[in-house]
C-alpha positions in Angstrom: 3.5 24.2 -0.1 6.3 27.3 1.0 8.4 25.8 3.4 12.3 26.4 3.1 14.0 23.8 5.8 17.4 24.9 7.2 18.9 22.1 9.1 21.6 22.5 11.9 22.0 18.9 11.6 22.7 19.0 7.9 25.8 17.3 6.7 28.6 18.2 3.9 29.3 16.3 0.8 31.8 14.2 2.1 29.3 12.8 5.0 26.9 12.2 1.9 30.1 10.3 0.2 31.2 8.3 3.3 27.7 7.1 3.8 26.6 5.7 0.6 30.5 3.7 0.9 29.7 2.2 3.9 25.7 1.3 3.4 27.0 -0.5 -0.2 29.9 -1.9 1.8 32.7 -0.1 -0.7 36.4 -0.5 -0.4 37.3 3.1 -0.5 40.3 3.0 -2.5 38.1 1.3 -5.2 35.7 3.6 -5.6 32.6 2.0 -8.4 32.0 6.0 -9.2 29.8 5.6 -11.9 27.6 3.7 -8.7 28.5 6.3 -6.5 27.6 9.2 -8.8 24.6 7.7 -9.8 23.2 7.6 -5.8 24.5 10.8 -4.5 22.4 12.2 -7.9 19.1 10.5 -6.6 19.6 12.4 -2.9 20.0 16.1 -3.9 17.2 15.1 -6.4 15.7 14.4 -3.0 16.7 17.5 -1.3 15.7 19.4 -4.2 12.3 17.7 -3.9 11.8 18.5 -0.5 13.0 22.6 -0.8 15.8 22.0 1.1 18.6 24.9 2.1 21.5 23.0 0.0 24.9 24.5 0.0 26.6 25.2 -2.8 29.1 22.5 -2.0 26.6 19.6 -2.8 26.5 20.6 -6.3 30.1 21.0 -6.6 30.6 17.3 -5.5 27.9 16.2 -7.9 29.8 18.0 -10.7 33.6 16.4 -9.1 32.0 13.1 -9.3 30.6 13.8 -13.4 34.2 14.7 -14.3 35.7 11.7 -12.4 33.0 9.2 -14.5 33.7 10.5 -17.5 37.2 10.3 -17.4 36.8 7.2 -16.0 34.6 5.7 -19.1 37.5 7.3 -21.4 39.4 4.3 -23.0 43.0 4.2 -21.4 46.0 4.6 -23.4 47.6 2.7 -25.9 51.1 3.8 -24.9 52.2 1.7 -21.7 54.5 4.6 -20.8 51.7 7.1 -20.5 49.7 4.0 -18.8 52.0 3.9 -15.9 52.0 7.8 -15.7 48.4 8.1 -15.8 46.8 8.7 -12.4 43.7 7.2 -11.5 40.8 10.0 -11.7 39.8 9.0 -8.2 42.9 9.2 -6.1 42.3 13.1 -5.0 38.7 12.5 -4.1 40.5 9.4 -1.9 42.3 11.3 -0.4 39.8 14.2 1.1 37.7 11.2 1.8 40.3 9.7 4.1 41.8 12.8 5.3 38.1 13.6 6.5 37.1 10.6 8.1 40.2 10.8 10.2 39.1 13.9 11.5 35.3 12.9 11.7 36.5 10.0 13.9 39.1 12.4 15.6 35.6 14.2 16.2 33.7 11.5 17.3 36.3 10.5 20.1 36.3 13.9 21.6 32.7 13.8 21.6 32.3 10.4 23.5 34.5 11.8 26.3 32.5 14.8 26.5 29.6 13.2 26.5 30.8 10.3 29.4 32.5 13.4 31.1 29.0 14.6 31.3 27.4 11.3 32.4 25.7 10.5 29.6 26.7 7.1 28.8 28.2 6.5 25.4 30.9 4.5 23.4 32.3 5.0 19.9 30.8 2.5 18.1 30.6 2.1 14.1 31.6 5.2 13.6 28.4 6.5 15.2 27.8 6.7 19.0 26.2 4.3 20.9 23.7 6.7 23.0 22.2 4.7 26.0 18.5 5.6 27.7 16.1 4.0 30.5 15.3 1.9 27.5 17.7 0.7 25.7 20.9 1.6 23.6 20.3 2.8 20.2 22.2 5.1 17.1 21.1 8.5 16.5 20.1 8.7 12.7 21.8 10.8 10.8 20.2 13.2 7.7 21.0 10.9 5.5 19.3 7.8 6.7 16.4 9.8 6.8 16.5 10.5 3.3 17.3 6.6 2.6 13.7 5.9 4.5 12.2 8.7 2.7 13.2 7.3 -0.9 11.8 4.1 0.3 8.7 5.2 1.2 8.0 7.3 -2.1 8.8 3.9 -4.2 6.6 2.1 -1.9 3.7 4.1 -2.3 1.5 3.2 -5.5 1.0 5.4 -8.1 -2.0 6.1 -7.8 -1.6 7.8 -4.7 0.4 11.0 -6.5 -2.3 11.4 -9.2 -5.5 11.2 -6.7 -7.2 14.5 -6.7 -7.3 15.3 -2.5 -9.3 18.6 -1.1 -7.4 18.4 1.8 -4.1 20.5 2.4 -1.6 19.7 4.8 1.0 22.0 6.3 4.2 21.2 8.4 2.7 22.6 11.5 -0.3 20.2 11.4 1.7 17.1 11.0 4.2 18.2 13.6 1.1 18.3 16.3 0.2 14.6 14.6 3.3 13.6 15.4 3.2 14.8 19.4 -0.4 13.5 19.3 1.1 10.1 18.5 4.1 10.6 21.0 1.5 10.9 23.8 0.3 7.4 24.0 3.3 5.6 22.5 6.9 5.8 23.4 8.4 5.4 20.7 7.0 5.0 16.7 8.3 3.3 13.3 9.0 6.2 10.7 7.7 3.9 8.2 4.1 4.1 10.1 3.6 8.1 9.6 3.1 7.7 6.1 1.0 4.4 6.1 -2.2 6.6 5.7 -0.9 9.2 3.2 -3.4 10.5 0.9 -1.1 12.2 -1.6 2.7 13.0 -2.3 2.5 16.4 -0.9 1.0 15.2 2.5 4.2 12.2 2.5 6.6 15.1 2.0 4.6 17.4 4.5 5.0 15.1 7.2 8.4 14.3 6.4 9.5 18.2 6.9 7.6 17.9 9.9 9.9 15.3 11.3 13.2 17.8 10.1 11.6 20.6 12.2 11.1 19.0 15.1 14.5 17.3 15.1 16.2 21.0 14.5 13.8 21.9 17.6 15.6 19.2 19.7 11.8 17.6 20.4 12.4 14.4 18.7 15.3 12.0 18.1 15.5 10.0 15.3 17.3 6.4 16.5 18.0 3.2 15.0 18.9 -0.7 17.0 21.7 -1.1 14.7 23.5 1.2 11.9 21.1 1.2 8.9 17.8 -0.7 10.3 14.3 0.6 10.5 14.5 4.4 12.1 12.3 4.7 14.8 11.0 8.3 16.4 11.1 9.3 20.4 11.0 12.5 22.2 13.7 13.9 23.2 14.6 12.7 26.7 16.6 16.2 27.4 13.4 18.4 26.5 10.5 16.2 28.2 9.6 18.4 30.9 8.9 16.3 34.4 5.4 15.5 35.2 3.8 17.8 38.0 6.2 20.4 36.8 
């Protein structure tokens, strides 16, 4: 399956960093990094899995964090002079983490006022904004809670399902008009339910690309109740054209 996905909506490094601290509910200035290293390893594995366009700067994280847990497993020194001089491995990765989510929120708050300046209703919230529809509030889901819901359906799938010998072949652009189809009768649908049929690992990933595309289209959004529960898909209330119309 050739697909390359480049995402608009892709975030950096940091993002990826400040993420996995708040979903393990991590003190910041005491980083676990062997933790740490260990999950932001398992989502460019993810990435890489899925073909996607990473930069450059993802792998130069995943190297940074290496360096900082193995000079962290080093034993410390004997000397308590060179103790007290020793600075901990983590405190420059600390502080681009904190100097960054200054300006993320710095960020955020400018985009809430644009956004209430333009009558869309929204508060800073978490971090994330609070959007509000006809419906009812929700948070937009970022790249990397997709990815979380995407590792969580690949372990939930049994094994079987990857070694099954399927005649059929499934391409993004299919799955994308499965996912409209399903849009049609339903307003809204459980990302968890696109895959509860899957027939193989390369129709899971299929339709997962298929929900990236149409995100980077602006036809879906990707929203969650609270920060971190179950993602659920709607179309995008700024593209639905008006009936009659």
């Amino acid at each position: 399956m050739k697909y390359k996905v480049k995402l608009e909506i892709f975030e950096g490094p940091l993002d990826l960093l400040l993420f996995l601290i708040k979903k393990e509910e991590i003190d910041i200035y005491d980083i676990p990094v062997a933790k740490i290293t260990d999950q932001y390893l398992e989502y460019i594995e993810m990435m890489k899995l899925l073909d996607l366009d990473i930069a450059g700067e993802f792998i130069v994280m995943a190297a940074t964090l290496m360096q900082i847990k193995s000079k962290m497993l080093l034993p410390p020194d004997e000397t308590p002079q060179q103790e007290m001089e020793q600075e901990d491995p983590r405190s420059e990765l600390v502080k681009r983490l904190l100097e960054y989510r200054r300006f993320k929120d710095a960020a955020d708050e400018l985009a809430a006022k644009e956004a209430v300046s333009s009558q869309l209703f929204t508060r800073k919230t978490e971090e994330r904004p609070l959007l509000e529809t006809e419906d009812s509030p929700f948070f937009e889901a970022s790249i990397f809670d997709l990815l979380t819901a995407f590792s969580k359906v690949l372990k939930e799938v049994p094994k079987d399902t990857f070694y099954r010998v399927v005649k059929d072949e499934f391409t993004v652009g299919e799955k994308m008009h499965d996912i409209f189809h399903m849009l049609v009768n339903q307003t809204r649908i459980f990302f968890s339910r696109l895959f509860s049929e899957a027939k193989s690992k390369l129709e899971i990933i299929a339709t997962f690309l298929a929900v990236l595309e149409l995100i980077r289209l602006k036809e879906i959004l990707v929203i969650q109740q609270d920060p971190f529960s179950e993602i659920e898909i709607i179309k995008n209330p700024e593209t639905v054209k008006p009936s009659g119309k």
